[in-house]
N, C-alpha and C positions, 0 to 999 in steps of 0.2 A: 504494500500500500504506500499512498505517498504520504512520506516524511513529514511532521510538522516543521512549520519553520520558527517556531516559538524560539523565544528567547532570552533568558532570563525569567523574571516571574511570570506563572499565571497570569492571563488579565481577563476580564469581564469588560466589557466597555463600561468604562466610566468608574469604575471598580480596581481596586490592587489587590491579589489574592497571593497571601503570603506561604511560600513556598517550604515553609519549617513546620509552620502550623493549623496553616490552611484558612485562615482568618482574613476574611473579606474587610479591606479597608479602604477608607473614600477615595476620590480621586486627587491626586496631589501630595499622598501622603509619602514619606520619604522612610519613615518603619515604620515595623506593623503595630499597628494598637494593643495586641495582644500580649506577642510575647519582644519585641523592642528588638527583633531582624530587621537587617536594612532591605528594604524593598527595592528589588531591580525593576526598571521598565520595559516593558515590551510594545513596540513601536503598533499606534493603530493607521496605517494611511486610508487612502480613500480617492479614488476615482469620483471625476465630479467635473462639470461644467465650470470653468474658468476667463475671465477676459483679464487680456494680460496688455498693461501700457509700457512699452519701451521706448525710450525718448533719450536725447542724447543732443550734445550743445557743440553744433557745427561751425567749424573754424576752431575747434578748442589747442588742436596744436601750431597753429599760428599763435594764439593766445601766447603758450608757453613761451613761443620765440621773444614776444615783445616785452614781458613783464617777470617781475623775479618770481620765484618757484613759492615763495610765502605767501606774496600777492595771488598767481593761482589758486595756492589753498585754499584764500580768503573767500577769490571770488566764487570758486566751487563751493565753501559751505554756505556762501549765504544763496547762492545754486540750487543745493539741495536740501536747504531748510524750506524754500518757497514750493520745491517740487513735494515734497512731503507734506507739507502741509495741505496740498491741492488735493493728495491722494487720499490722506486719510479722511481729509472733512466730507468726502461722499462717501466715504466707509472701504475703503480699500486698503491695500497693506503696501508697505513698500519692501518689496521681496529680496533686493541687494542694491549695491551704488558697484558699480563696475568701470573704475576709469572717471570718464566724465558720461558716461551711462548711467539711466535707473530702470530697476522693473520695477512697475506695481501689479499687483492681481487683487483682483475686484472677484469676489467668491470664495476664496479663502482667509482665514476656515471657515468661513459663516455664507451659504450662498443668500443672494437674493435676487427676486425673478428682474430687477432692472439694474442687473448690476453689468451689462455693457451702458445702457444710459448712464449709466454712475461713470462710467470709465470715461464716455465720451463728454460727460460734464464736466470732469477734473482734467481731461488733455484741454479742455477748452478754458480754464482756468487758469491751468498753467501760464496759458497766452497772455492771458489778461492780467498775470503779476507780473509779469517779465517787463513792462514799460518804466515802472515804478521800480523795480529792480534796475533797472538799463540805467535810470536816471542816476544814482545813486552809485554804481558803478564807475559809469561817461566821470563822474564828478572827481572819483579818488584817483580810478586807475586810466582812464581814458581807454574804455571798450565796451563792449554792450556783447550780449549774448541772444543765439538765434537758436532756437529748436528743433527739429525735428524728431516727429513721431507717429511712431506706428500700433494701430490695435487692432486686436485677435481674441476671436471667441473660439474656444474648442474643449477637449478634455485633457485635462490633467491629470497625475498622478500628487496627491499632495501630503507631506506630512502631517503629524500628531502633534496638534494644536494644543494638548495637555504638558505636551516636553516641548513647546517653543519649534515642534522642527514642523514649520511650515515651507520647506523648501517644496518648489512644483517642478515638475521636466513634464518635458511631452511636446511634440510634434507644433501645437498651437503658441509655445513659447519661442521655439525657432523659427516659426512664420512672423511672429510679431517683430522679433528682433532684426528678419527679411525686410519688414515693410518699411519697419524706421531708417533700414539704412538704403530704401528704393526713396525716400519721400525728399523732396527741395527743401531747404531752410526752409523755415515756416510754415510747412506744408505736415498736417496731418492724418496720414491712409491710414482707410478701414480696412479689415480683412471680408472676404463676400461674406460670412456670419455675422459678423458683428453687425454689417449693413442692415442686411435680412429683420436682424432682430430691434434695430430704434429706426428703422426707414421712417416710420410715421412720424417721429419725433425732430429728424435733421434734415437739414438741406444738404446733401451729398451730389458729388459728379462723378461720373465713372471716369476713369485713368486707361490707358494704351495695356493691355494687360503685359503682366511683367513675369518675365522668364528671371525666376529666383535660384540664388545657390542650392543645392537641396530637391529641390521640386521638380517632378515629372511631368508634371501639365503648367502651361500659364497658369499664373493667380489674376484674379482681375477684382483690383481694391478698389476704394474711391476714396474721393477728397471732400476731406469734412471742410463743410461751408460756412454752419453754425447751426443755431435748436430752431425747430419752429415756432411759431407763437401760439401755433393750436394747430392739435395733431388731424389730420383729414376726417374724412366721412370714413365709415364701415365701407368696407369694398364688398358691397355687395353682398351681403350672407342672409339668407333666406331670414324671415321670422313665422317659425313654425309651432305648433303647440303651445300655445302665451294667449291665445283668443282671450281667456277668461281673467288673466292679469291684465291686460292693455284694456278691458271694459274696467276694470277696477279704477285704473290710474285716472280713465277719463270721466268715471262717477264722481271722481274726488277732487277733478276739476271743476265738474258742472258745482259744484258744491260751494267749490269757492268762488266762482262765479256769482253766484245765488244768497250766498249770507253774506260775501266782501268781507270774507273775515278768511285769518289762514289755515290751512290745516297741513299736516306732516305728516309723510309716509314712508316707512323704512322698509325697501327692498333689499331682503336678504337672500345669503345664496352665495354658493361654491366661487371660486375663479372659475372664469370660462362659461360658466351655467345658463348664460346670458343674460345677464341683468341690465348690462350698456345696450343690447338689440333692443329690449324690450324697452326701453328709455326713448331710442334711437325713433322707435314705431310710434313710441308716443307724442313724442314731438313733432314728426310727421304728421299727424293727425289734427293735432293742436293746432299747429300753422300760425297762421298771422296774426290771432284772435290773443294771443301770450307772446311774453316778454321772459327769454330764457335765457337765463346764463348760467354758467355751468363752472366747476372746480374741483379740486380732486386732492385729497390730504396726502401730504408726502410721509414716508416712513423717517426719514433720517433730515438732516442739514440744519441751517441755523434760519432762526427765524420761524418754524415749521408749525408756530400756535397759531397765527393768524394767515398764514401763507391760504389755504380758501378765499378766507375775504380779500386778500390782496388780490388776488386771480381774477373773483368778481367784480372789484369795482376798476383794476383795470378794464376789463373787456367792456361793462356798463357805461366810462366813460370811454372807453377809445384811448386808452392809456398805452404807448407802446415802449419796448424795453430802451430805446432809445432816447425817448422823449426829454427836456427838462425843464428842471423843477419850476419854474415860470408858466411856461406849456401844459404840467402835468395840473399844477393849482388850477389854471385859471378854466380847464375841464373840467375838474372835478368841482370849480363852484358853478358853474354855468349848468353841471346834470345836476346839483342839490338845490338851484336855487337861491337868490339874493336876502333872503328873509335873513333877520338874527339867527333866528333856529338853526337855517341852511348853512351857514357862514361859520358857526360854533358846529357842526357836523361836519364840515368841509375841513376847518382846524384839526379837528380829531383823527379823521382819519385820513388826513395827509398827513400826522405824525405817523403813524401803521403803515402808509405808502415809505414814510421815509423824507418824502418833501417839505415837511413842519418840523421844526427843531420843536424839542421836547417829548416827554413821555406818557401819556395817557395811560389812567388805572383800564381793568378789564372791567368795570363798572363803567365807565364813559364809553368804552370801545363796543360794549353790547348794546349803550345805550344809541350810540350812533347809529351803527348798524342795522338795527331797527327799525329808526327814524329814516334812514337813508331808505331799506326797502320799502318803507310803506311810503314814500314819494316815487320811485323807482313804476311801485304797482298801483297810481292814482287814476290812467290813462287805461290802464289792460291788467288782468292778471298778471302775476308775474310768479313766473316759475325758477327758484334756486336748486340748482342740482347739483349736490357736495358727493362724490363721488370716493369710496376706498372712507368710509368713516371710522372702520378698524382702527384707522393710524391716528382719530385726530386726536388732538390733548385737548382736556377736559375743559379748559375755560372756552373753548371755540364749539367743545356740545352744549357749553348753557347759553352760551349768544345765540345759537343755532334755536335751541328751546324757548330761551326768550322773544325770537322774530315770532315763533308758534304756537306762543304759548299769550304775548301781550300784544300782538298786533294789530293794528286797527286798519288791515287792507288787504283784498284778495291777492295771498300768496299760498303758493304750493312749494312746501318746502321737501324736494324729493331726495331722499337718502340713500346712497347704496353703501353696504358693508356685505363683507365676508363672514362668518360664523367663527368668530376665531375670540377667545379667552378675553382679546382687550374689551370686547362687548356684553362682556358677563355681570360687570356691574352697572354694566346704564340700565336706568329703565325702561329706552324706549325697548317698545313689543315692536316686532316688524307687523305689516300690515300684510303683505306681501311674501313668501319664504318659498323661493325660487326651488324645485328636487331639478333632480336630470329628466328629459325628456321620456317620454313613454317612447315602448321598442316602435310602434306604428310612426309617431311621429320622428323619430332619429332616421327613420327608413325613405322618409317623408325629405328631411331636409339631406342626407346621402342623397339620393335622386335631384336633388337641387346643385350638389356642389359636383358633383362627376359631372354633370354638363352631358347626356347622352354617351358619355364613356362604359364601353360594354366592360362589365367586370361578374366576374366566376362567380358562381354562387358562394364557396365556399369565401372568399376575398371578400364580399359584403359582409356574410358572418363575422370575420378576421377582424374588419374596421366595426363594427356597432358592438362587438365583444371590447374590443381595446378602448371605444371610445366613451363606453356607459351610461350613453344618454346626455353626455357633456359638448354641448355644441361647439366648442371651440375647442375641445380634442380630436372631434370629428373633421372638424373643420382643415385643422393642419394637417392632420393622418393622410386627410386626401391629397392635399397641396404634395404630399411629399410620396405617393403611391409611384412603386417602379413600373419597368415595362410589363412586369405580372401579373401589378396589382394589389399590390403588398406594401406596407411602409417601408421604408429604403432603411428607415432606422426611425428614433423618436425625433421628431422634431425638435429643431432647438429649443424654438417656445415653449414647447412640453418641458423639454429638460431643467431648462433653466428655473421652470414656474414649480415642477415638482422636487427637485432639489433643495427649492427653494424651505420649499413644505416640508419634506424631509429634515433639513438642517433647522426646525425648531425643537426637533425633539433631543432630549438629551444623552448622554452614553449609552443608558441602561436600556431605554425605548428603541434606541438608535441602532442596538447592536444584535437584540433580540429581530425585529426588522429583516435588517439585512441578512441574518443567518434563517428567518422562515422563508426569505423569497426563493432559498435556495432548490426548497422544495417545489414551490411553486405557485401560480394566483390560490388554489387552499394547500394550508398548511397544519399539520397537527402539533398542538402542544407539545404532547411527546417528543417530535421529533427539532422542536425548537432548544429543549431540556438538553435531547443529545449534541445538539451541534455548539451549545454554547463551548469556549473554550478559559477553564475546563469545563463540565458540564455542571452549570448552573444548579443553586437551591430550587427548590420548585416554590420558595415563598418569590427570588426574584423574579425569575419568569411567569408566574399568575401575576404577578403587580402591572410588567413590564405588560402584559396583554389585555389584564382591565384598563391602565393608559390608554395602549394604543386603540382598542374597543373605542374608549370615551369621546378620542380625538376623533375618530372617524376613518381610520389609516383599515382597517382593519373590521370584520363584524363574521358573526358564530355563521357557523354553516357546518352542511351534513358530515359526518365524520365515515370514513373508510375501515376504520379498524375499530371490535367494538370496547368499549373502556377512552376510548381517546376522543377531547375536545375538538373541534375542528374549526378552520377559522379563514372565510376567505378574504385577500386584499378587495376592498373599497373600491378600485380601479386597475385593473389588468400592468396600466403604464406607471401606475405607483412602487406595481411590486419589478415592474422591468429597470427602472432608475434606482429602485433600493438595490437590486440585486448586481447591479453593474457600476453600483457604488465603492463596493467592497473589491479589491485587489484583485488578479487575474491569476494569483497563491492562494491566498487566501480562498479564493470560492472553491478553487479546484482541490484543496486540501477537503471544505463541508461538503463539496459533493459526496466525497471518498469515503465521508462518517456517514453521509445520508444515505447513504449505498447500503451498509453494513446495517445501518437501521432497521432499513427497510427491507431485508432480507430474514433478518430477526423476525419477524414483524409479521411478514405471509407466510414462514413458516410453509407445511405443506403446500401452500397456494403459490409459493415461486416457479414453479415451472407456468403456472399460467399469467404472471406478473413481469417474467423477465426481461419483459420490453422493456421496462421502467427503470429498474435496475439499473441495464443497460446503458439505458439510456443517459443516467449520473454518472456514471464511469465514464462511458467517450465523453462527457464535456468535460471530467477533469483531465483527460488526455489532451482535447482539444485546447484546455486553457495552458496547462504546460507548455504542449507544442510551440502555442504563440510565445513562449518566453525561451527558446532554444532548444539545444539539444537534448534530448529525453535522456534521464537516466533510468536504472535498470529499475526501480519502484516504476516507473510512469508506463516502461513498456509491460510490465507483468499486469498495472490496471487496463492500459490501452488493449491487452492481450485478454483479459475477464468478460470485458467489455463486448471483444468480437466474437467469444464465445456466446454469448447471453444472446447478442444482437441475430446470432448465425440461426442460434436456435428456433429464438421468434417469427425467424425469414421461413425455415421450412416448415413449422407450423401454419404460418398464411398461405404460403401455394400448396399446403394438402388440403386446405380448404379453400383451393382456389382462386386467392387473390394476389393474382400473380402483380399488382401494383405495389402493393405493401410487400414483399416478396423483393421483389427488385429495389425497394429505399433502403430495406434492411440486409440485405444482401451486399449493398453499395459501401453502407457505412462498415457492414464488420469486416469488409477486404482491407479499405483502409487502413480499420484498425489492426491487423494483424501483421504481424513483425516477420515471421517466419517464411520463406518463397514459399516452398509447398502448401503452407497452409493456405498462404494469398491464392496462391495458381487456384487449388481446390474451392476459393469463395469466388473468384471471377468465372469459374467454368456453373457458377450455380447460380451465379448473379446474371451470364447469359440465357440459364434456362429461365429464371425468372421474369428477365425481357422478352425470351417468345412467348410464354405465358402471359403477359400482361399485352401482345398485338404489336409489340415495340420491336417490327422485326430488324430495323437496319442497326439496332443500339444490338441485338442481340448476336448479329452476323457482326459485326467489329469487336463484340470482347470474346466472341466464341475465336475468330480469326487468331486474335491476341491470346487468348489459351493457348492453343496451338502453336505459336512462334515459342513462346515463351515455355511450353512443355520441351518442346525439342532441346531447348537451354539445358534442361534441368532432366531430363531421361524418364519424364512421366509418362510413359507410352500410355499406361490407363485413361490418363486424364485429357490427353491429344487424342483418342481412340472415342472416349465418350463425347468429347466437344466436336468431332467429326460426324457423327450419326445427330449432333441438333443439327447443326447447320445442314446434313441433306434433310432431314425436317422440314426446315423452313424453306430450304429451294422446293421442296415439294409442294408446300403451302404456296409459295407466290411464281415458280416458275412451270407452265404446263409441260410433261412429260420427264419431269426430274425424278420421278418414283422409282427410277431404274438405279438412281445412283445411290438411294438409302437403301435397295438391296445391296447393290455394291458392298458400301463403308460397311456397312453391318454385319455383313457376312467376314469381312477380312477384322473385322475386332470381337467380333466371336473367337478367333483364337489367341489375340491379345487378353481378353479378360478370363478366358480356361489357363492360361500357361500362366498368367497373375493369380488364379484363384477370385478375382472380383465378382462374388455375387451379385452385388448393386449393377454391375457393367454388365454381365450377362441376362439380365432380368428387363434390361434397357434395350439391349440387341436382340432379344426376344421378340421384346415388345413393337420394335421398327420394323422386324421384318414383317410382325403377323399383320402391320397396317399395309407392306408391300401385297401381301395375301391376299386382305379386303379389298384392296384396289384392282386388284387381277381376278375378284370375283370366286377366288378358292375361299371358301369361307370353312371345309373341313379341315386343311394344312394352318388358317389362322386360329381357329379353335384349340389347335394341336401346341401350335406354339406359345399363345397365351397360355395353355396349362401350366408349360413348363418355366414362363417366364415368374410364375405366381408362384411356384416353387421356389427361386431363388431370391424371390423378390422377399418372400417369407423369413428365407434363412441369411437375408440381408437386413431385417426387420424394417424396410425400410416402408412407412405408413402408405406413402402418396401412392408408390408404384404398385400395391398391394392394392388399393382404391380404385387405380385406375383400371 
């Protein structure tokens, strides 16, 4: 089996398990609590969505030529005090200074789903200290510095965020580090991911695609322009199944229309669920008759309590990022009005724009706010639409409450939030509480987004299975479907969003997680118990699964085995990102345990389960493989594996199905190590191919037995792949029945002077078909007797059948 790679102590995610006395102690702890051993670490990394900023300050060794090597230093840290500070203040890290180089990565260790917009916020950032920097520089040393930078979305490999070793590598760091040094002074490329993922948010231009060191194909980046002011319309995505919410939204309009008094509505519901469509449909609807503005609470930055209302009464008055403070006031009194009232309301919240010197309490600032909406809605309804209210901080939900609660003017105050823990002590109830789509209507908006794209039955299954009735997983699934019909892989947007979702949970939730996806979308308690490392108390693992239950990650379903809880993932692509989270060791080590499990497990029922088996074993072959050369553990699993898999295969074509026959046929050749035993799964994987109608797949590896026996002095196995292939010329070419007498009669004595019963039971059987076709039906009678005789003392089921 394969090797652990442990190393030093036990660990449990999030957890230290002491190695003298077995004492589970917290994370961080440096001895054990118990008996006062020093605790080793064992490294947890993690595979994960990444955007990586490289940037680097061009002409830096001209610099050196001009100035003394102190003065460089100088200039360089106050360099990379301003880059650092760009990077962290959107929540990024800065991963090393290399020369006059920096990395940052945005995603580790903590992902979040707008952490390329985060990236391309801070390279934009960067720009806009370096003037202020330039000036101050120009002033001591007489020099300025110039930029360039490159960003990159891809995956990472990244360390254990518990022992500081968040180093990343991976393919997506050496494109980023490609792009910065493709980019002009001043010029900042995207990578085509990173584009993909804030297109709606920047102004980008595509670039000459560029033949990178490294790279097999052109990259084709683009040049960041700058942010939008406001991200486009919905392209287009159906609105399906919401009938009965979009009557609500516009009940609650007539309503306020009808008393000129406000009222608030909290649309609750998943990411993705569609709560922005159904907004989208209602504004549509709404039309001219309302006054909409719209804003959307940020997770992170500075300023982030009132950033909504600053959103709002920019867009209200026409306030653009440009504008000034002259400009911006004399807006914002002309949309409030000349009155005393309007002028002290103008005062206030041009302090909160920024443009009023001084500071207003959040008692003025709710009061304004108020007073500004119920002018804003004197003329028309007016509808605020505060969107992501999970994030907002709490004096901006009681200004919110107060526009709804003391208003004196028809406003629809429309809420969207996520279901997530910061909502657990508001009061407001949603009115509204978005699920996933019924399977009728997900099938409904599929048929919308394929566009008359013919796709397989079994392909539509694949996408409404992966995508759970969540519109905008469905949505992307398709975007991203190969020439098959199949997702080509998760979409970024998926990756990014559910990574995101992943990375609030903590070790214990986090690690239990990733070790049930191993199994699969259900997973049994038991076998989460065994795969922990080492195997878990069963008080952490119940804890770790009412969590994840609570959270939504996870929910009970039918169990396989009886005694055992069962438990299936929430979303198919939840438990695909949990599971492709955790190392390409690592999983291929809990396949090895799940294997053994689950053999325990069916007990007498393995011969009719050995698919499955199997099937754990070749992925941790598979995953080794991707990491080099196999050592003698990986082939003796890869080697298990093709037995299990070989078996499965002959059990399908004695029943027939010669398709499943030929997949499982395919994979155990692969996986077997030894030439004869391959030669023997290729010569069984082309009878599987005539069996399943696949004649010309079957004539090229039956062909390739044959070259390949001759190699190896298998006359058996050249002699029986000689009588398929006249087989199948007899099936597709008229008058070739003479040459399966032929082959068949000259390996009649190849299989008598081997002793091969299975061969002679085979040549039997070819010739008594030459019989039937020649109309002797008492010589083929003759010869199937005797072919059932050795077919018997060959035990072989199929040929006994036949």
């Amino acid at each position: 089996m394969l090797s652990s790679e442990r190393a030093g102590c036990p660990r449990l995610d999030g957890v230290a398990v002491c190695r003298r006395c077995n004492h589970i102690n917290p994370d961080g702890a440096l001895f054990c609590n118990a008996c006062g051993s020093a605790l080793e670490r064992h490294r947890q990394e993690h595979r994960k969505p990444a955007t990586l900023i490289f940037c680097d300050v061009s002409g830096s060794t001209e610099l050196g030529e001009r100035i003394d090597a102190e003065a460089v230093r100088e200039v360089m840290f106050s360099y990379f005090h301003e880059v650092r500070a760009a990077i962290e203040r959107h929540g990024g890290t800065v991963e090393k200074f290399v020369g006059d180089a920096v990395l940052g990565v945005f995603g580790v260790p903590v992902a979040h789903e707008d952490d390329p917009l985060r990236a391309v916020r801070a390279a934009l950032e960067m720009e806009q200290r370096l003037p202020e920097l330039n000036a101050e520089l120009e002033s001591r040393y007489g020099t300025r510095l110039v930029l360039r930078t490159g960003i990159n979305t891809g995956e990472v490999v990244a360390g254990d965020p518990a022992s500081r070793e968040t180093f990343v590598s991976g393919d997506a760091v050496n494109l980023a580090a490609r792009l910065e040094q493709a980019a002009e002074p001043g010029q900042i490329l995207l990578g085509e991911t990173t584009y993909a993922l804030v297109r709606d948010s920047v102004e980008a231009q595509p670039v000459e695609p560029l033949a990178l060191k490294g790279k097999a194909a052109p990259v084709r980046p683009y040049r960041l322009v700058g942010l939008r002011d406001h991200a486009p319309a919905q392209r287009g995505v159906p609105l399906v199944g919401r009938a009965a919410e979009l009557r609500s939204l516009l009940d609650a309009l007539d309503q306020v229309e009808v008393t000129g008094k406000p009222r608030r509505v909290l649309v609750l519901g998943d990411a993705g669920v569609g709560k922005s469509r159904l907004v989208e449909a209602f504004l549509e609807q709404a039309g001219a008759r309302v006054l909409a503005l719209s804003a959307r609470c940020l997770p992170y930055g500075e300023g982030i309590t009132y950033s909504p209302l600053v959103q709002l009464l920019r867009q209200a008055a026409a306030i653009g990022e440009s504008a000034d403070r002259e400009h911006a006031l004399a807006r914002l009194q002309r949309l409030l009005g000349t009155a005393l009232d309007g002028e002290v309301v103008a005062r206030i919240l041009g302090q909160v724009l920024g443009f009023v010197d001084g500071v207003a309490s959040a008692l003025e600032i709710t009061w304004a706010a108020r007073r500004a909406a119920e002018t804003l809605a004197a003329d028309r309804p007016l509808v605020l639409l505060v969107d992501d209210l999970q994030w907002a901080e709490e004096p901006l939900v009681e200004l919110l409450a107060a526009i709804a609660e003391r208003g004196q003017a028809p406003i629809l105050l429309l809420c969207l939030a996520r279901p997530e823990p910061e909502l657990r002590d508001r009061t407001w109830l949603p009115e509204l509480d978005l699920q996933p789509l019924a399977d009728s209507d997900a099938e409904e908006l599929m048929r919308g987004l394929v566009s008359g794209r013919a796709l397989a039955p079994i392909a539509r299954e694949r996408l409404l299975a992966a995508a759970g009735g969540n519109p905008l997983f469905l949505e992307e699934l398709v975007a991203y479907l190969d020439a098959d019909g199949d997702p080509a892989e998760i979409p970024p947007t998926l990756d990014a969003l559910l990574s995101a979702h992943i990375d609030t949970l903590d070790g214990r939730d986090r690690g239990t997680l990733e070790r049930a996806s191993v199994e699969g979308e259900v997973f049994h308690r038991g076998a989460a118990l065994a795969l922990m490392d080492p195997p878990s108390d069963t008080v952490e693992v119940d804890a770790a699964l009412v969590s994840l239950r609570s959270k939504e990650f996870v929910r009970e379903s039918r169990s396989s085995f009886d005694g055992e809880t069962a438990f299936r993932f929430r979303h198919l692509l939840v438990r695909d990102v949990a599971y492709r989270s955790a190392p390409k060791r690592r999983r291929a080590e809990l396949h090895v345990r799940f294997s053994g499990w689950l053999e325990t497990k069916l007990g007498d029922r393995l011969l009719e389960l050995a698919e499955i088996v199997g099937y754990h074993l070749e992925q941790a072959w598979r995953l080794r493989s991707d990491l080099g050369p196999l050592d003698q553990d990986t082939i003796e699993v890869g080697g298990k594996a093709s037995e299990l898999l070989a078996g499965a295969a002959r059990r399908a074509l004695a029943r027939a199905d010669g398709a499943s026959a030929l997949n499982l046929f395919t994979r155990a050749s692969e996986l077997a190590e030894a030439p004869q035993t391959k030669l023997g799964l290729e010569l069984e994987r082309g009878i599987a191919a005539r069996e399943a109608g696949n004649f010309a797949l079957a004539s090229a590896a039956l062909e390739a037995v044959i070259r390949e026996a001759a190699t190896l002095d298998a006359r058996g196995v050249a002699a029986r792949a000689a009588i398929e292939l006249a087989l199948i010329r007899h099936h597709t070419e008229p008058g070739a029945i003479d040459e399966v007498r032929r082959v068949a009669e000259a390996a009649l004595t190849t299989f008598e002077e081997l002793g091969d019963e299975q061969g002679l039971a085979v040549a039997l059987t070819a010739l008594a078909e030459e019989r039937w076709v020649a109309l002797r039906c008492a010589e083929m009678e003759e010869l199937l007797e005797q072919a059932l005789v050795h077919a018997e003392r060959a035990g072989d089921e199929r040929l006994i059948a036949g």
